[in-house]
DSSP file (Angstrom, degrees, kcal/mol; ACC not computed):
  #  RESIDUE AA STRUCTURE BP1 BP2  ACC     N-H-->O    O-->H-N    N-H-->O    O-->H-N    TCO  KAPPA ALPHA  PHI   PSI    X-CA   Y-CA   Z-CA
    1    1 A X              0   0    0      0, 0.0    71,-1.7     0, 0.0     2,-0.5   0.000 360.0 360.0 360.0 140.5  -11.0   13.4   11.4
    2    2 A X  E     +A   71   0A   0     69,-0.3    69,-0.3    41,-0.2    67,-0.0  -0.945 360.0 177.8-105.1  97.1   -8.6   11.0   13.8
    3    3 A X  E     -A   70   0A   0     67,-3.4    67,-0.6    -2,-0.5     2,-0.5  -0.107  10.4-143.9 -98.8-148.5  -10.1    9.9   16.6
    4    4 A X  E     -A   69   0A   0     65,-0.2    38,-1.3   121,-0.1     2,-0.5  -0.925  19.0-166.7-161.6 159.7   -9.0    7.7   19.3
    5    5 A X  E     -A   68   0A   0     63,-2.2    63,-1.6    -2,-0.5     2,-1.0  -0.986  16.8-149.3-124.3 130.1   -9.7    5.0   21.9
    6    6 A X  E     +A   67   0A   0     -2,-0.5     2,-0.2    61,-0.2    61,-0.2  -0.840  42.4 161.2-110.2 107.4   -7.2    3.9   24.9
    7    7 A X  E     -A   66   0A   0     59,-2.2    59,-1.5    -2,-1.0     2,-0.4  -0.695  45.8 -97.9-112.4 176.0   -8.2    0.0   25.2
    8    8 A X  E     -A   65   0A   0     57,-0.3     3,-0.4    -2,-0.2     4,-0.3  -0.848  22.4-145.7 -84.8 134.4   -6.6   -3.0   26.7
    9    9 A X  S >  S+     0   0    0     55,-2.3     3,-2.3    -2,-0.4    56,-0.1   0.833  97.2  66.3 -78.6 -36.2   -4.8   -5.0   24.1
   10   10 A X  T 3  S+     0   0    0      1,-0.3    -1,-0.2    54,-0.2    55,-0.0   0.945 109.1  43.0 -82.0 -39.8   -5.7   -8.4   25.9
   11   11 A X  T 3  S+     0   0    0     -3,-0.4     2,-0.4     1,-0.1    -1,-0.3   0.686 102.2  78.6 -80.3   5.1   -9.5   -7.5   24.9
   12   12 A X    <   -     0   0    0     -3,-2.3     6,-0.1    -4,-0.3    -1,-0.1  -0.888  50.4-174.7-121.8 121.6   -9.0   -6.4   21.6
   13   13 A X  S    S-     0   0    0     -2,-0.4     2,-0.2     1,-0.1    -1,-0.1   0.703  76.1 -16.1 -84.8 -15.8   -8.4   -8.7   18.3
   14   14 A X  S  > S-     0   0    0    127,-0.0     4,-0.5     0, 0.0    -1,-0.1  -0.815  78.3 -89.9-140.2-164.3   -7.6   -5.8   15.6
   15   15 A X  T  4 S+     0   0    0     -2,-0.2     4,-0.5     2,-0.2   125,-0.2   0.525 121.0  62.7 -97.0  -5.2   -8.1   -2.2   15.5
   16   16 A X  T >4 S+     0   0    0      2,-0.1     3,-3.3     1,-0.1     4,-0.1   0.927 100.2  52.0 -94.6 -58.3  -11.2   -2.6   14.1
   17   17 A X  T 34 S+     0   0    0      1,-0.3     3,-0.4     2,-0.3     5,-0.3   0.256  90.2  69.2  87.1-107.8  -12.5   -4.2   16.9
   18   18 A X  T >< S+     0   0    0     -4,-0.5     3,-0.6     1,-0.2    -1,-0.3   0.809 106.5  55.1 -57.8 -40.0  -11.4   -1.7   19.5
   19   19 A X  T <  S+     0   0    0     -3,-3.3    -2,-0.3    -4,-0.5    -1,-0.2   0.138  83.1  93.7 -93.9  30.1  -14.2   -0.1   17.5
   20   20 A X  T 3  S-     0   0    0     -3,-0.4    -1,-0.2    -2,-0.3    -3,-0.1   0.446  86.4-120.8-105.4   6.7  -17.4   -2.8   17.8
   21   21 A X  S X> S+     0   0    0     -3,-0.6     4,-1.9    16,-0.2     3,-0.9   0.157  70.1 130.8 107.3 -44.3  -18.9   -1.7   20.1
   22   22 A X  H >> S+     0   0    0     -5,-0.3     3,-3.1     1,-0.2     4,-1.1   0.614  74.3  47.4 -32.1 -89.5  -18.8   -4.8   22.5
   23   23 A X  H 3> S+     0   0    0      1,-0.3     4,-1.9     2,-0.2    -1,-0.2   0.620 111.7  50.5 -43.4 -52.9  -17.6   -3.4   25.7
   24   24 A X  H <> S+     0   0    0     -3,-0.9     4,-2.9    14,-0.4    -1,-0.3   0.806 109.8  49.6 -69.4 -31.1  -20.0   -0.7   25.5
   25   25 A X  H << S+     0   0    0     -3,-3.1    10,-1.4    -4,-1.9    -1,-0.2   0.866 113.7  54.1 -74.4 -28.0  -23.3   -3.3   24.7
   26   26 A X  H  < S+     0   0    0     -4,-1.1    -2,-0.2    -5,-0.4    -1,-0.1   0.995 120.4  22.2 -50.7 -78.4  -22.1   -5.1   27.6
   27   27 A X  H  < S-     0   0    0     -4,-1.9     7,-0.4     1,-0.1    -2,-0.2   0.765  90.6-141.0 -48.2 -54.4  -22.0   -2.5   30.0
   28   28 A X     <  +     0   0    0     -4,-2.9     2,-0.3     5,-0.4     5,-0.3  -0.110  27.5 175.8  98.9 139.2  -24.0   -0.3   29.0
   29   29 A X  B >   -D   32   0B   0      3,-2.0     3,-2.9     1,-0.2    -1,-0.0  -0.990  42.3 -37.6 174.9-174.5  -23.2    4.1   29.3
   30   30 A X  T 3  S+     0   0    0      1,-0.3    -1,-0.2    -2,-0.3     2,-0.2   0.658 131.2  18.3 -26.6 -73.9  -23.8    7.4   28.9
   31   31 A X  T 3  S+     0   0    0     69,-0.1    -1,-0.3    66,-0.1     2,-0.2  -0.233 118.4  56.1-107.1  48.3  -25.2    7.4   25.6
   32   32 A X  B <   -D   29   0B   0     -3,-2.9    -3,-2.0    -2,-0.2     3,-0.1  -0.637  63.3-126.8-133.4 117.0  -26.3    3.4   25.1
   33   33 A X    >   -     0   0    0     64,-0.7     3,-0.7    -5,-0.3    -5,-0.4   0.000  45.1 -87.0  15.2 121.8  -28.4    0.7   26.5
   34   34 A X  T 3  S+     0   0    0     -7,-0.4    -8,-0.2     1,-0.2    -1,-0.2  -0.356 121.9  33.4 -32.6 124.3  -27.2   -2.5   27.3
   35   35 A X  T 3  S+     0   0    0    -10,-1.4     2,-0.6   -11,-0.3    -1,-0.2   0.717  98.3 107.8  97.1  19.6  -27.6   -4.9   24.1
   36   36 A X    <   -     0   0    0     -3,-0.7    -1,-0.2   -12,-0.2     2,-0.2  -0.906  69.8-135.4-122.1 105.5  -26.7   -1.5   21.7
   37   37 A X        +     0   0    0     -2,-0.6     2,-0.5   -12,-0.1   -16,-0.2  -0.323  32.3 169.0 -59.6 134.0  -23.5   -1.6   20.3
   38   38 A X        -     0   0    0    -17,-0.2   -14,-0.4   -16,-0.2     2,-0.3  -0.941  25.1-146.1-151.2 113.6  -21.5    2.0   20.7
   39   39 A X  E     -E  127   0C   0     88,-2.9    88,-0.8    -2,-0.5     2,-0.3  -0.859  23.5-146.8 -80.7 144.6  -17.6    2.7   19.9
   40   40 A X  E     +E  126   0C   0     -2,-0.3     2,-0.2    86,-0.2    86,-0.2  -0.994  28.3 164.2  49.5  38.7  -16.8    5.0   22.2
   41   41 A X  E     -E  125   0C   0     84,-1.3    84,-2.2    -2,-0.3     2,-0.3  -0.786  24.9-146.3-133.3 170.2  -13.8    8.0   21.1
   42   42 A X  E     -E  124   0C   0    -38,-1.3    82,-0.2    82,-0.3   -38,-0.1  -0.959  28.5-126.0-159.2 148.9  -12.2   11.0   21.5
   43   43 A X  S    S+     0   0    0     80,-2.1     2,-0.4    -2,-0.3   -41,-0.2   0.601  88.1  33.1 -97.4   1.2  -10.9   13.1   19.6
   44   44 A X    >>  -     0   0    0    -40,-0.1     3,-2.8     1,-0.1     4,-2.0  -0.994  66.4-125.5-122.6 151.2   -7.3   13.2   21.3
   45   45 A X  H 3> S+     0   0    0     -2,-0.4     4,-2.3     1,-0.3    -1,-0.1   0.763 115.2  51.7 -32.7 -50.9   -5.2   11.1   22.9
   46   46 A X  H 3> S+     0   0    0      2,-0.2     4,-1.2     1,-0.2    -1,-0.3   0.591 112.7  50.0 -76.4 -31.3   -4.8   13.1   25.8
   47   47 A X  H <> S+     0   0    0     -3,-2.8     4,-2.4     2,-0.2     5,-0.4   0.823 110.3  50.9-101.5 -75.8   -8.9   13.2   25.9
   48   48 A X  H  X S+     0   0    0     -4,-2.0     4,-2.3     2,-0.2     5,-0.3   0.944 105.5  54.8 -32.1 -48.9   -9.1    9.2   25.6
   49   49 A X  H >X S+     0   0    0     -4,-2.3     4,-2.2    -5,-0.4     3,-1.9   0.948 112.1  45.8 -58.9 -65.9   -6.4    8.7   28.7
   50   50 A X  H 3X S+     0   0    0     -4,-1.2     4,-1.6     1,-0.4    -2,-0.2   0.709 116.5  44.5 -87.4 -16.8   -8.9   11.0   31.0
   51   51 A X  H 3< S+     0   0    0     -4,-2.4    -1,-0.4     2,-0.2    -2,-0.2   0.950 115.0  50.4 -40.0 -53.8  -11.9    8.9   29.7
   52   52 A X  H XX S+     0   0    0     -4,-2.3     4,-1.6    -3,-1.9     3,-0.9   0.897 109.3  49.9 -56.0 -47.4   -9.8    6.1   30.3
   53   53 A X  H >< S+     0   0    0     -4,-2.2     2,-2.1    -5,-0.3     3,-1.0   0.983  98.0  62.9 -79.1 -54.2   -9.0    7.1   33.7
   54   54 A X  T 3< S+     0   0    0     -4,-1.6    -1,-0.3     1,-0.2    -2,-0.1  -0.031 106.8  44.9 -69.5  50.6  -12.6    7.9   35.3
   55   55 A X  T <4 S+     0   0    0     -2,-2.1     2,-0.4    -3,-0.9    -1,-0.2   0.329 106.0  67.3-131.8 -28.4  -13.9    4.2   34.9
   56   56 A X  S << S-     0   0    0     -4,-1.6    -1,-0.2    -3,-1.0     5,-0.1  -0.859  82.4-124.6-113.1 132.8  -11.0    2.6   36.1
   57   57 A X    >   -     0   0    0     -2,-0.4     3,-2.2     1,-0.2    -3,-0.0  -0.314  24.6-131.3 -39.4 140.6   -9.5    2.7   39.9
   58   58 A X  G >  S+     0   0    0      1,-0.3     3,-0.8     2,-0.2    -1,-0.2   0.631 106.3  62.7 -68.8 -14.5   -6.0    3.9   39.9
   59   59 A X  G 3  S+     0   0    0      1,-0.2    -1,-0.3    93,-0.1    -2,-0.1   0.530 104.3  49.3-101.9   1.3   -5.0    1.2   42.0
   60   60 A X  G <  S+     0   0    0     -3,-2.2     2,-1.1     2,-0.0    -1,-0.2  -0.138  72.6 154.2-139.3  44.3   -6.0   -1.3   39.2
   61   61 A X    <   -     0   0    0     -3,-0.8    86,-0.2    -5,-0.1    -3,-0.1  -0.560  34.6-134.5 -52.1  76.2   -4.5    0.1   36.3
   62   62 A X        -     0   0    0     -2,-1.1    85,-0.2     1,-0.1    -2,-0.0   0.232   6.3-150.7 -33.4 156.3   -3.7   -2.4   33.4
   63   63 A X  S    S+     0   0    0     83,-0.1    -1,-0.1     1,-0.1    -2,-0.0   0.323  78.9  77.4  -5.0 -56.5   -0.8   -2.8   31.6
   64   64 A X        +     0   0    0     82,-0.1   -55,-2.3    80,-0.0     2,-0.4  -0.383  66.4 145.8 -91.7  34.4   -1.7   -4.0   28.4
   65   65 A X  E     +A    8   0A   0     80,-0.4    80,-3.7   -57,-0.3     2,-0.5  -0.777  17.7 167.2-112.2 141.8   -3.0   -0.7   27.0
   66   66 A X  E     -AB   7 144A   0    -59,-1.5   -59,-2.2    -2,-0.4    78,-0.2  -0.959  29.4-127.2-155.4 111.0   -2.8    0.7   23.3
   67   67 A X  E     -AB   6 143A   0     76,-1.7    76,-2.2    -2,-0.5     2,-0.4  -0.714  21.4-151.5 -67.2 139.5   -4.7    3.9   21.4
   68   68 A X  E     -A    5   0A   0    -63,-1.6   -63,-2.2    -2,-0.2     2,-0.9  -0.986   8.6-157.1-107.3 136.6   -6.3    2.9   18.6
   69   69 A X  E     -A    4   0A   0     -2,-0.4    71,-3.6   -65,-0.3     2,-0.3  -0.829  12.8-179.0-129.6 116.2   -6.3    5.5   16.5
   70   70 A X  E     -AC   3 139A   0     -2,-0.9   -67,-3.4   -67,-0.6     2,-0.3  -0.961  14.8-148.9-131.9 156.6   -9.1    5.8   13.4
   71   71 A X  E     -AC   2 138A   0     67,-1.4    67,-3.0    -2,-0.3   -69,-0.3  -0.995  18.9-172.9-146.2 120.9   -9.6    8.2   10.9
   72   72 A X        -     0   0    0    -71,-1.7    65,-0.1     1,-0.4     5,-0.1  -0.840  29.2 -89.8-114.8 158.3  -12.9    8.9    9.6
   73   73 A X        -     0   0    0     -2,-0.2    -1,-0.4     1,-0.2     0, 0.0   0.202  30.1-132.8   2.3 157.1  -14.7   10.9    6.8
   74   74 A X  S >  S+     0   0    0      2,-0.0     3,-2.7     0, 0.0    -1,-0.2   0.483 105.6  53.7 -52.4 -70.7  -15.7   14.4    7.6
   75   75 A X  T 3  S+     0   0    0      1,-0.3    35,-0.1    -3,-0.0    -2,-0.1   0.662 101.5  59.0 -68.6  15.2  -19.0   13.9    6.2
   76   76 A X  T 3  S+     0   0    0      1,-0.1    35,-1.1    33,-0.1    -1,-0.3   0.030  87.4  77.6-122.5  33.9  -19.6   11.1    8.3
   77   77 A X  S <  S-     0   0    0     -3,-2.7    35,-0.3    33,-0.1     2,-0.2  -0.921  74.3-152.0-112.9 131.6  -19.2   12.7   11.6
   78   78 A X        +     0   0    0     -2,-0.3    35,-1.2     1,-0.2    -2,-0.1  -0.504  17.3 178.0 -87.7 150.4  -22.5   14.8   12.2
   79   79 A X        +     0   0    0     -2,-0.2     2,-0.4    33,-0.2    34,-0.3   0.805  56.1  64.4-123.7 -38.4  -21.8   17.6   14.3
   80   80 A X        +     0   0    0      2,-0.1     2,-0.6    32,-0.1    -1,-0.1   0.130  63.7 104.8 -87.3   9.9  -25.1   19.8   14.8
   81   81 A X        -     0   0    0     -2,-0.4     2,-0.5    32,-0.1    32,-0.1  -0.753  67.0-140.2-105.5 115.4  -27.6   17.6   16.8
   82   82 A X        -     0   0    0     -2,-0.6     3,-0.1     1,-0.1    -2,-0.1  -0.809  13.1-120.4 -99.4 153.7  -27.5   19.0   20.2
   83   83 A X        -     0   0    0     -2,-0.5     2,-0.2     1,-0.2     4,-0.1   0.066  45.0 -76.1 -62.8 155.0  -27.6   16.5   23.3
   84   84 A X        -     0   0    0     11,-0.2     3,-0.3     1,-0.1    -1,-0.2  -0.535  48.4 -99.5 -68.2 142.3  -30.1   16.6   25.8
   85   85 A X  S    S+     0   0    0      1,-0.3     2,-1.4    -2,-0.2     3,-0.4   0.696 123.0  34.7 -27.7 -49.0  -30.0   19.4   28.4
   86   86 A X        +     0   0    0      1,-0.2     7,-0.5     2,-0.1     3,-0.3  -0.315  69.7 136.8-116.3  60.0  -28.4   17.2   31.4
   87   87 A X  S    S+     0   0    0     -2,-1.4    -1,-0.2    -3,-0.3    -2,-0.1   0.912  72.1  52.7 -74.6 -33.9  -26.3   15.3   28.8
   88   88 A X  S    S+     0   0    0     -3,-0.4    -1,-0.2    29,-0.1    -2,-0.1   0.328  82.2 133.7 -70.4   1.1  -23.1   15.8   31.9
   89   89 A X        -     0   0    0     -3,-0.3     2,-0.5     4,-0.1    -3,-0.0  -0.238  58.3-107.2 -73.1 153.0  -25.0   14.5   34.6
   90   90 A X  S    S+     0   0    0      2,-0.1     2,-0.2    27,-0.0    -1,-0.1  -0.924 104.0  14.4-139.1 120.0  -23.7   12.2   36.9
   91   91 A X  S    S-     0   0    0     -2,-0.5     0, 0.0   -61,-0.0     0, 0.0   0.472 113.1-103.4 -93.0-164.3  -24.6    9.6   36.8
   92   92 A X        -     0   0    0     -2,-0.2     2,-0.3     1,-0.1    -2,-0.1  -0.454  29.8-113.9 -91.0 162.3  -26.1    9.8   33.5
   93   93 A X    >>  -     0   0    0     -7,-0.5     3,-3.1    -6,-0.1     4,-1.0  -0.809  19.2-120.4-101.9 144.0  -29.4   10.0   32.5
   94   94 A X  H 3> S+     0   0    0      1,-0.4     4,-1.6    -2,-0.3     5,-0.2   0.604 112.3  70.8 -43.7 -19.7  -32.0    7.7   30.6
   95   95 A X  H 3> S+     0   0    0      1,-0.3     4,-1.7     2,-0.2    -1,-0.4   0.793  97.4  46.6 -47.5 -45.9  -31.9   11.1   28.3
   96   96 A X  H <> S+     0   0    0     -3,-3.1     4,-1.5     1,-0.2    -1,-0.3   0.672 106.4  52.4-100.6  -8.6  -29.0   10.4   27.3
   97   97 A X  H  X S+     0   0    0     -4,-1.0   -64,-0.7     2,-0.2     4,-0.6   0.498 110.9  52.5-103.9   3.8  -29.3    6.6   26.5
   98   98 A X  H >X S+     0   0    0     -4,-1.6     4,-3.1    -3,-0.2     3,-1.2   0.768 104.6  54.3 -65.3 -71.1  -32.2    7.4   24.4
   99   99 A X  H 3X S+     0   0    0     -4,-1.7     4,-1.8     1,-0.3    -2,-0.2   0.756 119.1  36.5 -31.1 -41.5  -30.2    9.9   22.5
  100  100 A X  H 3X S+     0   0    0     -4,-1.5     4,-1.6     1,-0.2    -1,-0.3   0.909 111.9  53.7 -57.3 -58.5  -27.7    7.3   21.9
  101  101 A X  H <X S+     0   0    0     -3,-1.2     4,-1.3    -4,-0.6    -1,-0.2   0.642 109.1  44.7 -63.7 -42.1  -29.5    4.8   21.4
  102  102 A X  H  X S+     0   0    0     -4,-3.1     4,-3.3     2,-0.1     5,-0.5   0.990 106.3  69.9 -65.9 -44.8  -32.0    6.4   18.5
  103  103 A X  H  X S+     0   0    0     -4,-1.8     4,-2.5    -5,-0.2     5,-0.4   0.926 109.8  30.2 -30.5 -67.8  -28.4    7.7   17.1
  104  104 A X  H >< S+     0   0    0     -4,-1.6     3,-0.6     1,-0.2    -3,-0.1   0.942 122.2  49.4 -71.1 -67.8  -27.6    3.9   16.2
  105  105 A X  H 3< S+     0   0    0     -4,-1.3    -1,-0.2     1,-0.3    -2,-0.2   0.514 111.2  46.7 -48.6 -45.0  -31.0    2.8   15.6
  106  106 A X  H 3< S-     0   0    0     -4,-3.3    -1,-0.3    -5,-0.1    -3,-0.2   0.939  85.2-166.4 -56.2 -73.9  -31.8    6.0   13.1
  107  107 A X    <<  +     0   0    0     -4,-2.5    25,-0.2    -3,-0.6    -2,-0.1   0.885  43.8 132.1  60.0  35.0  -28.4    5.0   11.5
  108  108 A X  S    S+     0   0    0     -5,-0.4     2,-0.3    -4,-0.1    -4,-0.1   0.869  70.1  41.8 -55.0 -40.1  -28.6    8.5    9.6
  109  109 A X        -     0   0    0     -6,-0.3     3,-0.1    -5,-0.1   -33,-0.1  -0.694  61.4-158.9-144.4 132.1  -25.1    9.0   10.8
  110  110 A X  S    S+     0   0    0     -2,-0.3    18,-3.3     1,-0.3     2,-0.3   0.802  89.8  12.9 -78.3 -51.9  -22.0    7.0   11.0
  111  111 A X        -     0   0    0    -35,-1.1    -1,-0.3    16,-0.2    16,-0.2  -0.836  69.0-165.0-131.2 115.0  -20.4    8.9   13.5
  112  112 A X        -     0   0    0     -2,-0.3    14,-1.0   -35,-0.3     2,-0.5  -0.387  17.0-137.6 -84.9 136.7  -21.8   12.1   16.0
  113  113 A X  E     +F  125   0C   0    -35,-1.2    12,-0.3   -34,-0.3     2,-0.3  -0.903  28.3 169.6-105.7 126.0  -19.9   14.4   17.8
  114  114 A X  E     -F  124   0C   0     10,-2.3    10,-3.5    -2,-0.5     2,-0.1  -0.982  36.0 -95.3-154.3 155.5  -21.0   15.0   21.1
  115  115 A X  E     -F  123   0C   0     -2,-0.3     8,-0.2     8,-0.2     5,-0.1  -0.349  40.6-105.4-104.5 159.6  -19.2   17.0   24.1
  116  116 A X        -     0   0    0      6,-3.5    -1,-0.1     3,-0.8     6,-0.1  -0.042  11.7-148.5 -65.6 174.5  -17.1   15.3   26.9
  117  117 A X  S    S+     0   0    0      2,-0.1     3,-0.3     4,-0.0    -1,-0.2   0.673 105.0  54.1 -93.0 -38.0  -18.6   14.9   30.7
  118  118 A X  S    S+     0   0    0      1,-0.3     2,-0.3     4,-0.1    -2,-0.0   0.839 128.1   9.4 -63.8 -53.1  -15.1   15.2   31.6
  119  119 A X  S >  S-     0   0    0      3,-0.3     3,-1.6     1,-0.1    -3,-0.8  -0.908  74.3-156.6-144.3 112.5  -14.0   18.7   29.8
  120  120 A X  T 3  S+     0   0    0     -3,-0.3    -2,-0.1    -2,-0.3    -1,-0.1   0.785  89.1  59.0 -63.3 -28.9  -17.4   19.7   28.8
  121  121 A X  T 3  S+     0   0    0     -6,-0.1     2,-0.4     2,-0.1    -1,-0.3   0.429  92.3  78.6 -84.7   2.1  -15.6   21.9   26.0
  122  122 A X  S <  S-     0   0    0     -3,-1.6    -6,-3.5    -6,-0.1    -3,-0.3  -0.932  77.4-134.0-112.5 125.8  -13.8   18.9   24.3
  123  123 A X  E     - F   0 115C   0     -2,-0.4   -80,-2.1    -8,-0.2    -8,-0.2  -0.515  14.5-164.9-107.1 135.0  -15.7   16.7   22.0
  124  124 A X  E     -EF  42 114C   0    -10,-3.5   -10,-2.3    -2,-0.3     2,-0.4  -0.643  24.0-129.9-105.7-166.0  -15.9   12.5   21.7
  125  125 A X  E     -EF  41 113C   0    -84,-2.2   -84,-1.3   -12,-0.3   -12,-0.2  -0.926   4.7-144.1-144.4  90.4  -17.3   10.9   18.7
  126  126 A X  E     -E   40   0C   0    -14,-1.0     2,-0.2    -2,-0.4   -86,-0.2  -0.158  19.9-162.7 -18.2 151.9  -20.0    8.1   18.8
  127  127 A X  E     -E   39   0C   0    -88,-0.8   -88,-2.9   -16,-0.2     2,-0.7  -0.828  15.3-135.5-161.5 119.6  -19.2    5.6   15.8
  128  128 A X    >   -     0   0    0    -18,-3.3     3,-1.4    -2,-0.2     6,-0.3  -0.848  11.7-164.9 -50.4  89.1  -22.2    3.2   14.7
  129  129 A X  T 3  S+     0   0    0     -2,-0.7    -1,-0.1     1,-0.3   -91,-0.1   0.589  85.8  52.5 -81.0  -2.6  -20.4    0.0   14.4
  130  130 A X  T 3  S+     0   0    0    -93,-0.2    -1,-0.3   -20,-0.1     2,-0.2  -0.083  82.2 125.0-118.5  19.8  -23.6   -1.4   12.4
  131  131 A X  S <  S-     0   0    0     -3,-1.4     4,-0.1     1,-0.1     3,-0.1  -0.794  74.2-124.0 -98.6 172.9  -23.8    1.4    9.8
  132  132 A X  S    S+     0   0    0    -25,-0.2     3,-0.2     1,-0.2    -1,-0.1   0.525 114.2  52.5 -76.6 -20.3  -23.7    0.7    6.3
  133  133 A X  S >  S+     0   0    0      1,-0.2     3,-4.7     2,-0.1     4,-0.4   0.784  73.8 100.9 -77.3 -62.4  -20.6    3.1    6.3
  134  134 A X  G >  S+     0   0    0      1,-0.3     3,-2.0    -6,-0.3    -1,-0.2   0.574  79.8  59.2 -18.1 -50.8  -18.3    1.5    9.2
  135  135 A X  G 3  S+     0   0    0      1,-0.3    -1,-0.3    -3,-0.2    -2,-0.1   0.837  89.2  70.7 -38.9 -37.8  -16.0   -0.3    6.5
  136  136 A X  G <  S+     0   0    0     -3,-4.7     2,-0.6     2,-0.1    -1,-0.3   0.598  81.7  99.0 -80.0   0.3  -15.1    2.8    5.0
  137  137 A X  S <  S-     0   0    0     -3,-2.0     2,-1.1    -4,-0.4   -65,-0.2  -0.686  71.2-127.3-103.7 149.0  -12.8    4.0    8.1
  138  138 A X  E     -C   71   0A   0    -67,-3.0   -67,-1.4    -2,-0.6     2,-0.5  -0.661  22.5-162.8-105.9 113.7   -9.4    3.7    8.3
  139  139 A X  E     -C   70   0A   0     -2,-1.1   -69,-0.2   -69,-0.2  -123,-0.1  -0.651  13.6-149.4 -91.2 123.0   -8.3    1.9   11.5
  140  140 A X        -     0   0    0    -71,-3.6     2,-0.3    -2,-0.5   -71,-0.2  -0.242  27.8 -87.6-102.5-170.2   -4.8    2.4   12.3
  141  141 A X        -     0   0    0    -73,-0.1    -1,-0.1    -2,-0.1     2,-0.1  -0.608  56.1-105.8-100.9 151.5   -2.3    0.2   14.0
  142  142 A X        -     0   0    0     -2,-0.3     2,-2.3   -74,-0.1   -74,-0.2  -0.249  22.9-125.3 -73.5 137.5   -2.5    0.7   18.1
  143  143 A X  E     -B   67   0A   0    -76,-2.2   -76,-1.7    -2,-0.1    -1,-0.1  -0.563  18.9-124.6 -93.7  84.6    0.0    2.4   19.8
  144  144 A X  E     -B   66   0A   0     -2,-2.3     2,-0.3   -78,-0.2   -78,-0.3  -0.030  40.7-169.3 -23.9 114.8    1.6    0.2   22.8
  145  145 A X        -     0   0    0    -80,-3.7     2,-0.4     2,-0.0   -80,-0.4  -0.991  12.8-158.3-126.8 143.1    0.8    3.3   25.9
  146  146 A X        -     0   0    0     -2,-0.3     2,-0.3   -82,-0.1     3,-0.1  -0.953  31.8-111.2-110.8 134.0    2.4    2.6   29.4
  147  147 A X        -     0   0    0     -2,-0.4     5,-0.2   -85,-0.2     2,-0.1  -0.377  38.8-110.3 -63.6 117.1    0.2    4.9   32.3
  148  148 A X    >>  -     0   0    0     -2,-0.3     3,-4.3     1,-0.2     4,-0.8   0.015  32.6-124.1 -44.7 116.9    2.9    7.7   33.3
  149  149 A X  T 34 S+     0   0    0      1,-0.2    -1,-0.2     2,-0.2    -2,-0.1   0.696 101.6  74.2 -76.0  24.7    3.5    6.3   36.9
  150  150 A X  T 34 S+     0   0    0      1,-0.1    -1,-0.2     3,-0.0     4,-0.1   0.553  84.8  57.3 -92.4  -6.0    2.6    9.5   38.3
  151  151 A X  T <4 S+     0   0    0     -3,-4.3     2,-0.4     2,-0.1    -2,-0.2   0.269  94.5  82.5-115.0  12.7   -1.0    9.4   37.7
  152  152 A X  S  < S-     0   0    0     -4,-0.8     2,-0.2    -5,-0.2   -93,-0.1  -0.903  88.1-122.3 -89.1 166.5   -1.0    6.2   39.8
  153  153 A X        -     0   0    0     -2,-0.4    -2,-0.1   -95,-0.1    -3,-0.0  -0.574  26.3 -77.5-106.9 167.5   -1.1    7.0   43.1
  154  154 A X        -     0   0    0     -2,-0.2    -1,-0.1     1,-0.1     4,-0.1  -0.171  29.4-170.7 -61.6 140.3    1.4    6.1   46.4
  155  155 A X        +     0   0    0      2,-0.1    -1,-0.1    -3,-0.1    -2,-0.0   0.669  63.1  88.8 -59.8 -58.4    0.8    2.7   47.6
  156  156 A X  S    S-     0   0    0      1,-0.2     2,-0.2     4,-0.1     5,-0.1   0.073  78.7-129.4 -33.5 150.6    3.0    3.6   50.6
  157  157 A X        -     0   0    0      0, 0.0    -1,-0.2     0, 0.0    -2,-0.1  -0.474  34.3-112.2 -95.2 162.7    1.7    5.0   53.7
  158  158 A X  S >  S+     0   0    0     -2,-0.2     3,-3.2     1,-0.1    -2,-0.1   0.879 112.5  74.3 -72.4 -29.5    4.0    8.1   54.4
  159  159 A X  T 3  S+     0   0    0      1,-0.3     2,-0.4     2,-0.1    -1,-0.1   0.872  96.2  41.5 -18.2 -72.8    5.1    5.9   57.3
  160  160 A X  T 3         0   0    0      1,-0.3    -1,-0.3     0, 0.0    -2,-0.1  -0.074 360.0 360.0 -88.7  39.4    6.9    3.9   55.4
  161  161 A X    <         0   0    0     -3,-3.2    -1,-0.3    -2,-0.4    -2,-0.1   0.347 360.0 360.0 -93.4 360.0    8.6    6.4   53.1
C-alpha cells in the first residue's frame, strides 16, 4: 500500500522523516497526545491536499510543499480495529487520543487504517514511527507540489477588481 503525506520541505530532512512523527508529538491531534509520536497519511494524494488544507488558513499557504509518498507492507497495515463511536467529532475527542495513543504504545501494528474526518468514506493510515517494523518501508523521493492558485482565495476586494 502507497500512502502519502503533503509536508513542507523547509521542515523535513528526508522522506523518512516526513514520516517521524515530530510534528504530530508536538502538536498533538486527533488520534495522539502531545509527547506521542504519529505519522500522519492518506492514502491519496488528492486525500493528503484536503488534510493538508483544513489545518492551514488559505491565506497562509506555503510554498515549500512536497508529497512524500511511502509504500508499506500489506500485512503491516491493520485494517479491522474499529475507531471509537465519535472518532469525526469536532473537535476531536480524548476517545480518540486514547485510541491512538494505545495504537503506538501496544505496538501490535506498524501501521492502522482508520477513516478520514474529512470524507468519512476515505481512509488515512497511522504509521508507528517506533515500531520494530518502521525500517522496512519504502520511502520515496517527495514530489515538489505548487497549491493550484484557485484554492487560495481572492485577496482583492471586488472593489478593486
Amino acid at each position: 500500500m502507497t500512502v502519502w503525506r503533503l509536508v513542507r520541505r523547509h521542515y523535513v530532512t528526508s522522506a523518512a522523516h516526513a514520516y517521524s512523527g515530530i510534528g504530530a508529538a508536538i502538536r498533538g491531534g486527533r488520534w495522539n497526545s502531545r509527547g506521542v509520536p504519529l505519522a500522519y497519511a492518506s492514502s491519496t494524494e488528492a486525500l493528503a491536499l484536503l488534510e493538508y488544507l483544513v489545518h492551514v488558513p488559505l491565506t497562509l499557504l506555503p510554498a515549500d510543499l512536497a508529497f512524500y509518498p511511502a509504500t508499506i507492507s500489506d500485512d503491516d497495515v491493520h485494517l479491522g480495529t474499529k475507531p471509537p463511536e465519535d472518532w469525526n467529532a469536532f473537535p476531536h475527542t480524548n476517545a480518540t487520543v486514547a485510541f491512538g495513543d494505545a495504537f503506538v504504545r501496544e505496538a501490535n501494528h506498524l501501521a492502522i487504517r482508520v477513516p478520514s474526518a474529512v470524507i468519512p468514506f476515505a481512509w488515512n493510515v497511522l504509521i508507528n514511527p517506533a515500531h520494530r517494523r518502521f525500517r522496512s518501508i519504502d520511502f520515496g523521493e517527495p514530489i515538489p507540489y505548487a497549491i493550484d492558485p484557485r484554492i487560495r482565495p481572492s485577496l482583492q476586494s471586488d472593489a478593486d477588481q
